[in-house]
C-alpha positions as CSV (number, residue, x, y, z in Angstrom):
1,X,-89.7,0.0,26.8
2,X,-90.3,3.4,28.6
3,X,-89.0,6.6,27.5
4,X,-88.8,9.4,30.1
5,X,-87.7,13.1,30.9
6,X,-83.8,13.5,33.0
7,X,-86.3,13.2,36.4
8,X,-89.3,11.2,35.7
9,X,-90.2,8.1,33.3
10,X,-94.2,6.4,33.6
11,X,-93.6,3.0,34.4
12,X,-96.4,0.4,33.6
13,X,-96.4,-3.3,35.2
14,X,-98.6,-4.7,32.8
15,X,-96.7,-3.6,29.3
16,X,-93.6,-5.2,31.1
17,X,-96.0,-8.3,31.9
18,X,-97.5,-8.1,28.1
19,X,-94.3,-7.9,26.9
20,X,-93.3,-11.6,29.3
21,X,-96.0,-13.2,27.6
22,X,-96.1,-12.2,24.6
23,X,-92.0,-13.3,24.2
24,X,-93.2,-16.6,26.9
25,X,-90.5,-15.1,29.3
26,X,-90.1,-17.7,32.5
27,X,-88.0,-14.5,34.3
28,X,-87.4,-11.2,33.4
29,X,-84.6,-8.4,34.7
30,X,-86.2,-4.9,34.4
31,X,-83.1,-2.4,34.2
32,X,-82.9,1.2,33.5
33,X,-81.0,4.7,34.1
34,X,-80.4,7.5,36.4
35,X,-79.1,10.5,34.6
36,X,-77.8,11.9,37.9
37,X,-74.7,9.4,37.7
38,X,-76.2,8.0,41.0
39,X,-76.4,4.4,41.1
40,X,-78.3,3.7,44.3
41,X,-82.2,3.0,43.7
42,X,-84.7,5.6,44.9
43,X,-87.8,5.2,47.3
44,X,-89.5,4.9,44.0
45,X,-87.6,2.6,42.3
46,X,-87.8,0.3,45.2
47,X,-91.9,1.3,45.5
48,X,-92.0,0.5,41.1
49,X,-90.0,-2.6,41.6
50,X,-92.3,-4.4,44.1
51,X,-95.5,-3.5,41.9
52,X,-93.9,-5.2,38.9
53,X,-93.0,-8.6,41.3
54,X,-96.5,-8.3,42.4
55,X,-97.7,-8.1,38.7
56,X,-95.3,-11.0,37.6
57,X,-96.1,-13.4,39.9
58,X,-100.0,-13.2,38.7
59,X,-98.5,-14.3,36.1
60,X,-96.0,-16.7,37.1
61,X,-93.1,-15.0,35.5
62,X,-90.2,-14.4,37.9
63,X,-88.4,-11.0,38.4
64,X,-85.1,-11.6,38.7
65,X,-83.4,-8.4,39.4
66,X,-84.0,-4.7,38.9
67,X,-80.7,-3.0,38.0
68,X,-80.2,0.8,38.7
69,X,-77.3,2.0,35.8
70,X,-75.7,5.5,37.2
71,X,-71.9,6.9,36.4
72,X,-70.6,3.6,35.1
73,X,-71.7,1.6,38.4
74,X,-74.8,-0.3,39.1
């Protein structure tokens, strides 16, 4: 959904929450890359991750997982 730089990408809780309702998603799993190979989530991962569970229970869709994608690991 998001489209980013090798450092930075501008996350947005409600397109991922427009996006749930507009496909009338019970649960969603967010995933995305680093480019460093490193699979292990960042402070702001961790910080972007608990907005969009915030943002999905409002809505009463359930996050399921946020997967971090780095060197063929996860």
């Amino acid at each position: 959904m998001f489209f980013g730089s090798t450092s930075t990408v501008g996350v947005h809780p409600r397109e991922i929450a427009r996006q749930a309702l507009k496909l009338n998603a019970a649960a969603v799993i967010c995933s995305h890359n680093h480019p460093s190979g490193k699979a292990e989530p960042s402070q702001q991962d961790k910080a972007i991750t608990l907005k969009i569970k915030n943002v999905m229970e409002l809505i009463d869709v359930r996050l399921v997982d946020h997967i971090v994608v780095g060197g063929g690991q996860f």
